[in-house]
N, C-alpha and C positions, 0 to 999 in steps of 0.2 A: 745791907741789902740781901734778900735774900732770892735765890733762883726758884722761879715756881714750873715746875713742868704742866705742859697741857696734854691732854690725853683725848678732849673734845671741846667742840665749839657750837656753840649757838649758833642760829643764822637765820634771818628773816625770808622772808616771800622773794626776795630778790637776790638772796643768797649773799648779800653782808654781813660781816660778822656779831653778831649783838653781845657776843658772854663766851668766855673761856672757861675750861671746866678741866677737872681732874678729881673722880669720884672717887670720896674718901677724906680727902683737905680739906681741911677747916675754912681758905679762905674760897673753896668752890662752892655754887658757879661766882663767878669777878664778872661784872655787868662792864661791856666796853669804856666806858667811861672812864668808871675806875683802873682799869688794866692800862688803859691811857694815862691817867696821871700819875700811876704805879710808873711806868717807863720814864715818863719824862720829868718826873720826880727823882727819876733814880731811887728809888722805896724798894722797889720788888720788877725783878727782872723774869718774864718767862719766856720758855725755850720749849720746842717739839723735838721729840726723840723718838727716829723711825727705825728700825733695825738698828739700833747702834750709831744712828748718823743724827745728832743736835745739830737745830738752826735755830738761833734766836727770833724772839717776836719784836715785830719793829712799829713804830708807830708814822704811817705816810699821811701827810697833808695834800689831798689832791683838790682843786677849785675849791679852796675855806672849807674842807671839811678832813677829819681824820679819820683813819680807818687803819685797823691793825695788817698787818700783815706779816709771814718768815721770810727770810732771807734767800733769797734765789740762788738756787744750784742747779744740782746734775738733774734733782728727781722730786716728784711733784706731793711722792707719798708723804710728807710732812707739810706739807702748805695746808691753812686751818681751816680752806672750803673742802679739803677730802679728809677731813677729819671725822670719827663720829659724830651724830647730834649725842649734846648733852641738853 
């Protein structure tokens, strides 16, 4: 499995995440989908890195549908809706 860092994110008209991105990677942009079955495949793992502080990407099922999400901490600058658009 490999760690893929995100450095930006897609996001539609309602601000969900559509595509994880890190310009430059061969596997960028990763269409949510795939970032989804990449995780719960255990394939390819990705994580945001803010100042030095990594939080993995998690995949949540909320009412039948998934949607990526990091891991909640202290601080919001690594969560993937204040991330760049890519």
């Amino acid at each position: 499995m490999a760690d893929r860092r995100v450095t930006a994110s897609g996001k539609d008209k309602d601000g969900d995440i559509t595509k994880l991105c890190n310009s430059g990677e061969p596997w960028s942009p990763r269409p949510k989908a795939d970032a989804i079955r990449d995780i719960e495949n255990k394939t390819h793992s990705y994580y945001v890195d803010r100042a030095g502080h990594r939080t993995d990407v998690h995949v949540v099922n909320e009412g039948g549908k998934k949607y990526l999400r990091t891991t909640a901490d202290k601080t919001s600058k690594n969560n993937l809706d204040n991330l760049p658009d890519c």
